[in-house]
C-alpha positions in Angstrom: 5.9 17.1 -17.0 7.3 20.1 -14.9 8.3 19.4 -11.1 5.6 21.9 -10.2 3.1 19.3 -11.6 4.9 16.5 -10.1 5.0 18.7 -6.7 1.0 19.2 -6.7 0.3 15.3 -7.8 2.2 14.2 -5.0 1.0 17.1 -2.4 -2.6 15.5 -3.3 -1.6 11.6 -3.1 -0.5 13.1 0.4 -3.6 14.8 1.0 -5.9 12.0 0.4 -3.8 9.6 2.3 -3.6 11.3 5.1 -7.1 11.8 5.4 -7.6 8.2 4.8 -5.1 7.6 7.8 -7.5 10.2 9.8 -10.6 8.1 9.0 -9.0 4.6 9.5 -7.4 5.9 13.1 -10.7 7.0 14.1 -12.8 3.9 12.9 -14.8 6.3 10.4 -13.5 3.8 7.7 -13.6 0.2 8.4 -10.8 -1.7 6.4 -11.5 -5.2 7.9 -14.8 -5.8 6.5 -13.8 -4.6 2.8 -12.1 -6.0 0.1 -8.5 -5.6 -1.0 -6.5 -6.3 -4.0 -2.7 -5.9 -4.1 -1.5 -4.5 -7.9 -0.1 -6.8 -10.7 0.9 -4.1 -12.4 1.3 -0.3 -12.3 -1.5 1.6 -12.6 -1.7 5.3 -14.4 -2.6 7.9 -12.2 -4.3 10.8 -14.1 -4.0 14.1 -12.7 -6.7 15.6 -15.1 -7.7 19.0 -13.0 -3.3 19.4 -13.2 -3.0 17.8 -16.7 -0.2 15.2 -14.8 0.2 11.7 -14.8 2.2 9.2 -12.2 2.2 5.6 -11.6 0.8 3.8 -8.4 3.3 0.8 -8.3 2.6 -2.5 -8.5 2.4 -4.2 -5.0 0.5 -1.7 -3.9 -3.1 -2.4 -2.0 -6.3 -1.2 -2.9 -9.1 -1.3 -0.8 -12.5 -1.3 -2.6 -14.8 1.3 -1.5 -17.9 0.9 -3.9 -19.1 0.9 -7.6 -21.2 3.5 -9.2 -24.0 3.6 -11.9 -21.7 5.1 -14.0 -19.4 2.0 -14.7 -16.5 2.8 -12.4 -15.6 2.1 -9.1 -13.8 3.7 -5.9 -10.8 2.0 -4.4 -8.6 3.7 -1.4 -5.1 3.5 -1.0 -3.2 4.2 2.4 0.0 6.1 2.5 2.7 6.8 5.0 4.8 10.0 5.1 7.1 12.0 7.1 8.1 15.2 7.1 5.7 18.2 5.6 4.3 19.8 2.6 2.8 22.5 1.3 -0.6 22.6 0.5 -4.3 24.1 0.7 -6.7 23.6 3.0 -10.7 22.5 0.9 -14.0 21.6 2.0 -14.0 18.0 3.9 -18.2 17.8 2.7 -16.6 17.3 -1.1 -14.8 14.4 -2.6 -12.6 15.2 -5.6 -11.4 11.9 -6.8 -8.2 11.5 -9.5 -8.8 8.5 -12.0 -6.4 5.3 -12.0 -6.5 2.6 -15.0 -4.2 0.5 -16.1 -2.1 1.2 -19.2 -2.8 -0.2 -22.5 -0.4 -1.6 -24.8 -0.7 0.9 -27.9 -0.2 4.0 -24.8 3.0 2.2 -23.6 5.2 4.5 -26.3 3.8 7.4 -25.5 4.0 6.6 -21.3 7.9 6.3 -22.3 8.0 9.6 -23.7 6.1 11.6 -21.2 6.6 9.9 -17.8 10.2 8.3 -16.1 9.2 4.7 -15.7 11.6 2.6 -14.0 12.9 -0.5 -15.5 11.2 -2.8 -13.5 8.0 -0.4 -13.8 8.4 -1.1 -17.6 9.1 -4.9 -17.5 6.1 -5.4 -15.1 4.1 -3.4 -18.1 4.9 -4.7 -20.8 4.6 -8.2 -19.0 0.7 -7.6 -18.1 0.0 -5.8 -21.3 1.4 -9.1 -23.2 3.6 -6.7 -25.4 4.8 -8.7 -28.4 8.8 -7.9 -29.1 7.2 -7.0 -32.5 5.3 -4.6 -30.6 8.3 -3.5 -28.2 10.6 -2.8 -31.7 7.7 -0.8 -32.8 7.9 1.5 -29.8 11.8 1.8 -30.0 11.4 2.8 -33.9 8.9 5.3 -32.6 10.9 6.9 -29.5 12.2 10.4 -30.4 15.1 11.0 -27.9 15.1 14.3 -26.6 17.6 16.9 -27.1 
């Protein structure tokens, strides 16, 4: 993953949370009355319009918003942040959602590979995806270090 990438996932985490801060500030979303659910684990953030991924780290609070017919659900997340960023202005009538799941245990290898995961980030993963050590020498046999 190239830093532009990186630099357009986070510009859009910013983006939504911002907004969110907007809504919350002027009572347009009601957090009191909703559910919440602080993270286990790490979730995968998938960037799939900027074919990117990043992790939304464990500890961190979702606040349900509502399910859909489709099977999945809608969950906010409130960020702080200082300072500015670049970024484009879009139509505030349209919701453009980015997926989150968790990370299963035969896509931990590949997570290595393609994404900087912290230690701890790993440890909580591998923890809540009840990765064997069979399984864990598996992934080490199969990690190409890069050149």
């Amino acid at each position: 993953m190239n830093r532009k990438h990186i630099l357009l996932l986070a510009t859009l985490i910013c983006i939504v949370g911002t907004l969110e801060i907007v809504f919350r500030s002027n009572e347009l979303i009601d957090t009191r009355s909703r559910r919440a659910y602080r993270l286990d684990e790490p979730l995968l953030i998938e960037g799939t319009k900027q074919n990117s991924y990043s992790l939304l780290p464990q500890g961190t609070v979702l606040y349900y918003d509502k399910s859909w017919d489709e099977g999945h659900s809608t969950y906010h997340v409130y960020f702080h942040f200082k300072g500015e960023f670049k970024s484009t202005a879009v139509e505030t009538t349209a919701i453009d959602p980015i997926w989150l799941r968790t990370i299963p245990a035969d896509e931990v290898g590949k997570l290595l590979s393609d994404y900087p995961v912290s230690r701890e980030d790993l440890t909580t993963i591998l923890k809540a995806k009840r990765v064997t050590k069979q399984d864990l020498i598996q992934i080490l046999q199969d990690w190409k270090d890069s050149e």
